[in-house]
N, C-alpha and C positions, 0 to 999 in steps of 0.2 A: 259236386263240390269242386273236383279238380278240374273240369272243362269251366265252372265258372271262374275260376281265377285264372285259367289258361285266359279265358276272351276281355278277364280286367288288363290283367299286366299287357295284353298285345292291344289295345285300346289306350293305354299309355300311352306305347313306345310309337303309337303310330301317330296321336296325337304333337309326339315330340318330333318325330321326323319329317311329320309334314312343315310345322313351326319355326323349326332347321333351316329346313330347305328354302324355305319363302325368304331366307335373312341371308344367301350365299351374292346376293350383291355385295353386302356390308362386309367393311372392312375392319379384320379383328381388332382388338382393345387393343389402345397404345400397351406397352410394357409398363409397368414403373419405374421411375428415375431411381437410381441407386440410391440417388438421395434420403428418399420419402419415405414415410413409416410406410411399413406393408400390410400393417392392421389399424383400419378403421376405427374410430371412437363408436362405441358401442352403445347404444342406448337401452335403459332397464326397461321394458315394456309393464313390469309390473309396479311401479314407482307411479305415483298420481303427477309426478312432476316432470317424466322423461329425460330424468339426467342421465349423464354417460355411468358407466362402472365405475369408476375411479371418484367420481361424487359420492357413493353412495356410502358416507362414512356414518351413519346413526344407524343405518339398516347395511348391515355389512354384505355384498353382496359378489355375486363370482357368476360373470358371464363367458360360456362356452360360446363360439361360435366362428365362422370359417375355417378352415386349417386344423385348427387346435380343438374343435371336436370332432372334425373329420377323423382326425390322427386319435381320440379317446373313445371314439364309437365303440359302445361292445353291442355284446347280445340281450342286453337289459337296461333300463336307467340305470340304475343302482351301478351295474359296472361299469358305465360309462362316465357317472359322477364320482364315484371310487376314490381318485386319488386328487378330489377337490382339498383341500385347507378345510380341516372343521368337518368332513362327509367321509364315512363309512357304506356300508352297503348289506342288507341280510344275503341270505341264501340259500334258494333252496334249486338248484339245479341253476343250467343255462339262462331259463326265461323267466324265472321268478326271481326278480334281484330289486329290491326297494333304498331309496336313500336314507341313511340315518343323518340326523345332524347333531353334532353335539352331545350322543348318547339317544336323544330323542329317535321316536320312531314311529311306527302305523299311523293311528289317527293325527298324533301329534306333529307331524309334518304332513302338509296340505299340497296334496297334488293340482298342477291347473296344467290347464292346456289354451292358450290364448286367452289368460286372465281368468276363466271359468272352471271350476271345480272337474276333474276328471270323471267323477261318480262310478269309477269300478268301485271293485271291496278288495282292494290289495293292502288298505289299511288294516283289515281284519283277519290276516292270517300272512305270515311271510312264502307260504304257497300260492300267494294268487297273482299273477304278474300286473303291475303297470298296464293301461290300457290305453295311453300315451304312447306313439312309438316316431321314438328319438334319431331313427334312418332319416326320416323326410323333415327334420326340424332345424331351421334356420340357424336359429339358439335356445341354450339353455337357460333360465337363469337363477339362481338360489337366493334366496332374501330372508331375510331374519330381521328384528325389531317393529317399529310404530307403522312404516306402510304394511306389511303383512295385517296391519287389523282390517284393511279393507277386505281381504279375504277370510276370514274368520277367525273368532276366540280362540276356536281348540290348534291353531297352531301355533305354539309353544316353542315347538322346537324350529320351524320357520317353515317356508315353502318352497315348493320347485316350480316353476313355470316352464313348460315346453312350448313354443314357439314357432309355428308353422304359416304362418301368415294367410292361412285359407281363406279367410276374405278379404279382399286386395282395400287399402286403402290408400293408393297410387295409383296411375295410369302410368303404363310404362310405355316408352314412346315406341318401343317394338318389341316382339316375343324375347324373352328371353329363361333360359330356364338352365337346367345341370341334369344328368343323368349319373351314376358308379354303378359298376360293376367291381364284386369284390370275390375273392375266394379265402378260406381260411381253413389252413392246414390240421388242424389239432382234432374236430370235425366234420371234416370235406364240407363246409359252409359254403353254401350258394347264396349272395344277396344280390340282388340286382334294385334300386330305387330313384325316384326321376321326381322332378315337378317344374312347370309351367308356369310362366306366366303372362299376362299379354292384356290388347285391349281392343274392343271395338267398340268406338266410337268414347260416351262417359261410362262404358261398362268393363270396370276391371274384371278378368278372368282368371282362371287357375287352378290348375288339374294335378297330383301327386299320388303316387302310388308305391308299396315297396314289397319286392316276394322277397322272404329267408327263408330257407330249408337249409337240416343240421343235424346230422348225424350224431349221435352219443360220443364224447367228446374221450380224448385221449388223456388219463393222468400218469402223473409221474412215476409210483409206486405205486404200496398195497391200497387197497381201497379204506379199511378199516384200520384206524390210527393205532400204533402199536401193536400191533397184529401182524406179524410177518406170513401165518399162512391166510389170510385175505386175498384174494383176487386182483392181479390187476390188469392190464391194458387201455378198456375203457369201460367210464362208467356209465350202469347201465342205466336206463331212462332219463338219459337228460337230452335227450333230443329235444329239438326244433321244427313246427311249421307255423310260420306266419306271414300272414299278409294283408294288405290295408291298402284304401284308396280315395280319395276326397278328392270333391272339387267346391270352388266358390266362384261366387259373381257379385261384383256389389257396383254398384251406382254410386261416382264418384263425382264434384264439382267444388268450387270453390267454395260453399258453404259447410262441408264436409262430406260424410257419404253416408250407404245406408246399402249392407249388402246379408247374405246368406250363403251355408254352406252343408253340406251335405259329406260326413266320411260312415265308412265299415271296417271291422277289424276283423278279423279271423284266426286264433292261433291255439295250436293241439303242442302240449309240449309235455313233457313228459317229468314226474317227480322221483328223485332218486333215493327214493326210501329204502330200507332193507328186502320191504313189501313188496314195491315199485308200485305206481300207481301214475296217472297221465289226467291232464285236463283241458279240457274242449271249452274256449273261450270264444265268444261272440259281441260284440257291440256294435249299434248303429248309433251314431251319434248328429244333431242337427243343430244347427247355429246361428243365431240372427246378433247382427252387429252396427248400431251406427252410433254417428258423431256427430253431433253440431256445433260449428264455431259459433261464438260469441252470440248465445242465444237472446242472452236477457244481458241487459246493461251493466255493466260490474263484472259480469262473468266471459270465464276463455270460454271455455266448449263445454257441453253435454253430452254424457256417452249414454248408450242404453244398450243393455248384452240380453237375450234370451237364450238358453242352452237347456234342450232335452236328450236326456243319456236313456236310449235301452240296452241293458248290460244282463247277457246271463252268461253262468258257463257250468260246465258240468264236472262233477270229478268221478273217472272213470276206474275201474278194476283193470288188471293187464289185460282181461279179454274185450275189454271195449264195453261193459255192461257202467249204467249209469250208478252210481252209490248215493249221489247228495247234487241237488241241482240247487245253484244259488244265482238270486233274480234280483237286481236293483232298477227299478225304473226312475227317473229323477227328474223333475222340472228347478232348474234355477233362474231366477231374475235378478238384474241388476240394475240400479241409475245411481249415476254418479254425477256431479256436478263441482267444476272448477272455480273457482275465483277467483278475479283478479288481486291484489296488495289490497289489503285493507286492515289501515292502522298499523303497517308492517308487516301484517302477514298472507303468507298466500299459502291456498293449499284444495283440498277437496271434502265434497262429506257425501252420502249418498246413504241407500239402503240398497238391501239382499233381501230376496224370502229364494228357501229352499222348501220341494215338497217330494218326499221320494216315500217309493213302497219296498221294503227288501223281506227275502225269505232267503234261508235256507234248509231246506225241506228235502228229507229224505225219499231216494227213489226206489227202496228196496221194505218199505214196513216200520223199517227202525224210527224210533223217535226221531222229529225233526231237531237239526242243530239250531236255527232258529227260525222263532215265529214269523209269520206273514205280518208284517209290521212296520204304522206310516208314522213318519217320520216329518213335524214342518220346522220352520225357524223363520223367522223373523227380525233382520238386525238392522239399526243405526249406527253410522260409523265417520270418523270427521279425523281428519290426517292435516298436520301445520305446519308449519315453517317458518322462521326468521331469525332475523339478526337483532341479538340486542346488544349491543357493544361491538364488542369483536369477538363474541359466541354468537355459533351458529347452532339454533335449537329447531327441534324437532318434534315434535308430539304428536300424540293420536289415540282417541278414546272408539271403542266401541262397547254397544248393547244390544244383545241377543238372546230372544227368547224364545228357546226350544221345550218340544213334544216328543215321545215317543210315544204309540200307544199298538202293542201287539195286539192280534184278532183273541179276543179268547181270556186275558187276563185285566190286570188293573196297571193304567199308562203312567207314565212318569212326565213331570215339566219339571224347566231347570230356568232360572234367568240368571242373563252371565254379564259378566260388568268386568272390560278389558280395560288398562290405559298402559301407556308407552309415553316415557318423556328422554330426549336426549340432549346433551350440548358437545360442541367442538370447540375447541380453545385453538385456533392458529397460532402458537407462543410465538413463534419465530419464521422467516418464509421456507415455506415445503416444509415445517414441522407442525403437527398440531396433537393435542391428546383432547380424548372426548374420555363422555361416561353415559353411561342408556341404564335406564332403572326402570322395567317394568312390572305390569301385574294380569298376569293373564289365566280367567279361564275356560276352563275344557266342563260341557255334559260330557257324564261314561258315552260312552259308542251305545248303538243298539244290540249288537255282539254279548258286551261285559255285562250289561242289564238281564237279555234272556235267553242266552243259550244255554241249551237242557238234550246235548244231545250229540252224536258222533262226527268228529271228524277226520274221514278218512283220511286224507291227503295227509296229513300232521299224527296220525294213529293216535288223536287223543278224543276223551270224552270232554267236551265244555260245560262248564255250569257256570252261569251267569249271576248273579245280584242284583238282583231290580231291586234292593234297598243303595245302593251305591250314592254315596253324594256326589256333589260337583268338585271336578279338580282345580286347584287355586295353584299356579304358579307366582312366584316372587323372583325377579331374576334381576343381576347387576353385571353389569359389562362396563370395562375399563379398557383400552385403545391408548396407543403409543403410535404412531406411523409419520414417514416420509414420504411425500409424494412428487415428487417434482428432480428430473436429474436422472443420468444413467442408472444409475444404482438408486431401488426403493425400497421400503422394508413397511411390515405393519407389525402390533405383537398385540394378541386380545388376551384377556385371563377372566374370568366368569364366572358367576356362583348362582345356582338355579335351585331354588327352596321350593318345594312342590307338597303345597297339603293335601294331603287323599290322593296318594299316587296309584292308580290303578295298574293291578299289572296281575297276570295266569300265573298260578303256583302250582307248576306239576307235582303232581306225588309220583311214589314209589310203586302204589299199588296199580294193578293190572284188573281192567273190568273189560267186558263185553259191550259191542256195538248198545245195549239198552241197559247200561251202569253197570250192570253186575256183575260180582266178582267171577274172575275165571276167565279173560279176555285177554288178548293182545294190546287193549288199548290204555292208554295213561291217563289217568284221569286231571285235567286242568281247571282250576277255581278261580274264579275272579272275584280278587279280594283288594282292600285298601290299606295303605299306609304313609307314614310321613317318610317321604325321600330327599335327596339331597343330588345336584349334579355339578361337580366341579371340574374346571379345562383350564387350559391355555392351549394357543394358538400363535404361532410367528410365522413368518416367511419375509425372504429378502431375492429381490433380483437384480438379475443386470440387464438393460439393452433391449427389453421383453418385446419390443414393437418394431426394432429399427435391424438394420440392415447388419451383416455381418455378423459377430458370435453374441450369445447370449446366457444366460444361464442363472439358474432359479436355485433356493435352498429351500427347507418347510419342515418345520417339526409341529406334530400336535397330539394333545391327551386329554381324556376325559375321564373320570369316573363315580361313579352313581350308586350311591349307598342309600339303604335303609338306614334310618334316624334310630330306629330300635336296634341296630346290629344287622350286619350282613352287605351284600352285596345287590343290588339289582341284577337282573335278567337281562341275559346277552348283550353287554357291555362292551365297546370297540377297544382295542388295543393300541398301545402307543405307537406313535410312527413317528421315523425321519428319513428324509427323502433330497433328493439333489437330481439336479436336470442341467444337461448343456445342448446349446444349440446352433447351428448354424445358418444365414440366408443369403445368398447370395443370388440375384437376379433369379432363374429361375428353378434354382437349385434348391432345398431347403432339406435337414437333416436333426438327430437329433437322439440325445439316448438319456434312460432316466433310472435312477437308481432308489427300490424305497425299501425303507428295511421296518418291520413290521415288529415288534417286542412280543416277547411271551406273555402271555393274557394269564394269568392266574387268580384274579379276582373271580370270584364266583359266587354266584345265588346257591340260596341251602338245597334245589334241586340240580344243580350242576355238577358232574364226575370229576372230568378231565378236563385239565387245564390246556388254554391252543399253545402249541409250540411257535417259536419265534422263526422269522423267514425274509429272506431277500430275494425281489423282483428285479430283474433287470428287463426294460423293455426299449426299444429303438424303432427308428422312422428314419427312411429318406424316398424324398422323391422330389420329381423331375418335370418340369411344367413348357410342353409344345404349343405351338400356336400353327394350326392345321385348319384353316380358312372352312365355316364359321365357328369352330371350335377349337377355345385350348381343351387343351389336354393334360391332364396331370393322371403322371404314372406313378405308382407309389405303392413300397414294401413297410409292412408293420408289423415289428418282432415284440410278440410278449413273454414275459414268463421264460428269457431264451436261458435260462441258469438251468431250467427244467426241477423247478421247485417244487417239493409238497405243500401247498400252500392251503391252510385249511382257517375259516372267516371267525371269529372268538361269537360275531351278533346271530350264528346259525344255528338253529338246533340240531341241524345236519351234518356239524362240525367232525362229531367223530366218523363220520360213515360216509362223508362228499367232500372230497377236495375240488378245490378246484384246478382248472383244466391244466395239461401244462404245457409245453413249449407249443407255442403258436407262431406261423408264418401267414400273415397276410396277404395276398395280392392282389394288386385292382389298379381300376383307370378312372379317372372322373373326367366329363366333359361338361366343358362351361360355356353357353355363346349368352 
């Protein structure tokens, strides 16, 4: 294993240097005029309509990308999307960090990776990481409302799209590509990750790769919340290895293109339980992607996606012995087709079938956690747009119908019937107030349906409900915002009514790897109820693109009640946060302040309430032009208050803080 990822990463770098070197005629990129915004209009790749960010007011959306996810990278999505507007993050160590939205979580936020469903099982336990990795991604992007139904019912609470461009659909007129090298101080963190790009002849190319290695991370204090004789230094099992590499080739021309791609993941990281426990993650994932302009008459383009995930990973005992192997194999398909204005409106509609096998199957005797069990779907899905007056409306219905059927028992079907309608009101110029009313839902997961069995990683025993209904969400969103002018602001508030809310209710009692009483392990039941999820949302900025100083405000809260009494299960905490920043040619700096509120809402199996906490974290760096490369050098302070910072959505809250004072360092080169 380590000689193979020794001959990936150096098949990279050598890729990149030869690519380099072929371009040392060419003369580096002008600079920017002082003048000129320094960030680029950004286009939502997961929108059927490619508008920029700042359009996306019915599907509220927050795109990461150059600089400003450079400067948010962590060690997980989830901590990397963290201190978005509206996103929280679980926790279970370093490498297992998911995004919540909105309170929403697991299945209910839809992972993609270039439009396509990611198909790990990181929705199924906050121990299983992302299989998306956010080193090599161009942008992020978060979406929520009517376009999210082209990716499916059950996200509710919206999606994240990762963004790598592995199959080129550009020719670029000569190689061009980025490398960083980074070090971080809190885990002696090694990252080194690169990608290419280039063309011979109409064949777009492009090669990416990224190694992390990462030492069990340094915290502030005691390990154990309230606990003065707890342990500290660092905590143990949250180490890091991970590594990943893709390439793509696609066939590009004026009528649009038609290409494929090919990546691997590998990542052993470690889970910081009282227990400890570590998990050996594997995926190979394959990709088929084209486009046709203007196929048929009336219509822009036709897209057609094929994506097959083999995803398995293991979860290990500290000695390396295998406890619970879990396996998802997935075939998805897509076609989608555009339209041009008709009768006023334009927009997309297409269909999805998915077909995946999952198990999670015990490697030691004990019952499996769950069955070998296939899973298909079938959906219709039409996303619109237009103007009737001076509202601008939005809509989007889908219908899907899903299978589950494990080996061995009796299967379950669901058919699910989504819609999404929004309007904008522009009252005045650069002011506008909308409103988005939809109705979305969710089949339980195959998890909540038939698990009957241990899992280690989380020390609980799952029991499943194959009686479970379908989850109906009802949600209204209301929007305030400015958009135009130094200074912009937005403010959402939101009420998310959910029939048959599914959700694991630990008990108290303690059973055995095979239920019975007398174990180490908690027993968790998946059960249903009527819930409730209420927020608001503001933020306001100044100067967020342009040249000189800048600086951002943001406050936001949610929280998620049971309709009978009580609290929903790990629930985010309120925040308010403030940023200032500076750019000046090729200078750019910046320092961010979020103060996190005391969580004391809690579910009838929750103890301890999280304590409230202030993060302060900083950037500056410094951009050379070293002939075929700039160069940007750059220091990234997290956490420098050296806070006990412990997550309210982790069930590891009392026993894993997270990491603390972190010093970044690193260089990226750009030709």
């Amino acid at each position: 294993m380590h000689l193979h990822r020794t001959l990936l990463a150096s098949a990279i770098l050598s890729v990149l240097s030869g690519w380099a070197h072929a371009q040392t005629s060419a003369p580096p990129p002008a600079p920017t005029p002082p003048g000129d915004p320094v960030l680029p209009k950004v286009v939502v790749t997961a929108t059927p309509f490619g508008n920029g960010e700042g359009d996306q007011i019915l599907a509220p959306a927050k795109v990461l990308a150059g600089d400003e996810l450079r400067d948010k990278l962590g060690s997980s999505l989830g901590e990397t999307l963290s201190t978005e507007l509206g996103v929280s993050a679980s926790g279970f160590g370093a490498a297992a960090s998911r995004p919540i939205i909105r309170g929403m979580e697991g299945s209910r936020v839809k992972m993609l990776e270039n439009g396509m469903a990611v198909s790990d099982v990181s929705g199924l336990s906050n121990d299983h990481a992302v299989s998306a990795d956010g080193a090599i991604a161009r942008q992020i992007e978060i979406l929520r409302g009517p376009a999210a139904l082209l990716y499916g019912s059950g996200a509710i609470g919206g999606l994240v799209n990762v963004v790598n461009e592995r199959i080129p659909t550009a020719l670029e007129p000569r190689a061009t590509g980025q490398a960083e090298l980074r070090y971080s101080s809190v885990d002696l963190g090694r990252g080194l990750s690169a990608s290419v790009d280039g063309a011979a002849g109409p064949i777009g190319l492009h090669v990416d790769g990224n190694v992390r290695h990462a030492d069990d991370y340094a915290i502030p204090g005691q390990r154990v919340l309230d606990d003065p004789a707890s342990p500290t230094g660092r905590l143990p099992h949250s180490f890091t290895r991970q590594d990943s590499a893709g390439v793509g080739a696609s066939l590009i021309g004026d009528w649009g293109h038609l290409g494929a791609s090919v990546g691997a993941l590998s990542n052993l990281y470690g889970i910081p339980t009282l227990e400890g426990s570590q998990i050996d993650q594997s995926q190979h994932r394959y990709d088929v992607d084209g486009l046709v302009k203007a196929p048929f008459s009336g219509f822009e383009n036709l897209k057609v996606k094929l994506g097959y995930t083999d995803y398995h990973h293991a979860e290990l005992d500290l000695e390396g012995t295998p406890q619970t192997r879990f396996t998802n194999r997935a075939l998805e398909t897509r076609l989608e087709l555009s339209h041009l204005a008709l009768a006023g409106w334009h927009g997309s509609f297409g269909m999805q079938t998915e077909n995946t096998h999952f198990s999670a199957l015990s490697a030691q005797g004990a019952p499996d956690t769950v069955p070998v069990t296939h899973s298909t779907s079938q959906a219709l899905f039409l996303v619109e747009e237009s103007d009737l007056g001076p509202v601008h409306v939005n809509a989007g219905a889908r219908a899907e119908h899903v299978k589950r059927e494990p080996v061995g028992a009796a299967g379950r079907a669901f058919d699910l019937h989504s819609y999404s309608v929004g309007g904008l009101w522009p009252f005045t110029r650069a002011y506008s107030a909308g409103a988005t009313v939809s109705l979305a839902q969710r089949a339980p997961a195959t998890e909540e349906l038939f698990s009957s069995g241990p899992h280690d990683a989380t020390q609980t025993f799952d029991v499943g409900n194959p009686n479970l209904r379908t989850e109906t969400s009802h949600n209204l969103e209301l929007s305030l915002q400015k958009t135009a002018g130094l200074v912009r602001w937005r403010a959402n508030v939101f009420v998310n009514k959910v029939r048959d809310f599914v959700y694991g209710n630990i008990g108290s009692d303690l059973v055995d790897e095979h239920g019975a009483p007398g174990g180490s392990m908690r027993k968790r039941v998946f059960g249903q109820a009527d819930a409730s999820v209420r927020g608001a949302e503001a933020e306001i900025t100044y100067n967020q693109h342009g040249q000189g100083w800048s600086a951002r405000a943001f406050a936001d809260s949610s929280r998620g009640q049971l309709d009978a009494g009580g609290s929903l299960p790990l629930q985010p905490a309120a925040r308010l946060g403030a940023d200032a920043g500076y750019r000046q040619g090729p200078l750019r700096a910046g320092v961010a302040l979020i103060e996190t509120l005391r969580q004391e809402r809690l579910a009838s199996f929750e103890r301890t309430p999280t304590p409230s906490n202030t993060q302060l974290n900083a950037n500056l760096s410094y951009t050379t032009h070293s002939q075929p490369f700039d160069l940007t050098w750059f220091v990234l302070a997290k956490n420098l208050l050296n806070q006990d910072m412990r997550l309210s959505t982790s069930v590891l809250k009392d026993v894993s803080p997270l990491p603390g004072r972190n010093i970044v360092l690193g260089v990226r080169a750009k030709f």
